[in-house]
N, C-alpha and C positions, 0 to 999 in steps of 0.2 A: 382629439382622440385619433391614435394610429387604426389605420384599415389594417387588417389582415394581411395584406399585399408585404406591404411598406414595413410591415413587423416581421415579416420572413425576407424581404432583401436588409431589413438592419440585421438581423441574425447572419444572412450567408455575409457580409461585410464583415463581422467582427470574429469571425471561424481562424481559428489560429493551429499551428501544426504541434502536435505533441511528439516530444524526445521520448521514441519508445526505448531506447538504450536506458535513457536515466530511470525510466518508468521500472524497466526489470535491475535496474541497479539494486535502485533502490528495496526492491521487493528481495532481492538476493539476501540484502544487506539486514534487513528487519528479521528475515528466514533464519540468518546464522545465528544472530541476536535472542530468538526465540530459541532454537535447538540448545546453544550454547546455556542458558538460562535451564532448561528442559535438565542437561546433564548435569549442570551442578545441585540441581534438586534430587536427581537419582544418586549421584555421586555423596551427599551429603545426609539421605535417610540411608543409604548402605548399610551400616552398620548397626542400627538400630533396631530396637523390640518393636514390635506392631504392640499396639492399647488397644 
């Protein structure tokens, strides 16, 4: 069984650097994806009667 010690220097050991660019890329890229989705739902009840 790992000590407590020995379980937090294996944690600081396997710490790896996150790409915050691709992080907000990515987030951009889902953004436009959802808005773009958003107007072609406005876009395509436009013209139509409310039920």
């Amino acid at each position: 069984m790992l000590s407590p010690l020995m379980t937090v220097l294996a944690a600081e050991e396997t710490h790896h650097e996150v790409d915050h660019a691709l992080s907000w890329g990515i987030g951009a890229v889902v953004l436009v994806i959802l808005l773009a989705m958003i107007g072609a739902l406005v876009a395509f009840g436009a013209g139509r009667d409310h039920s």
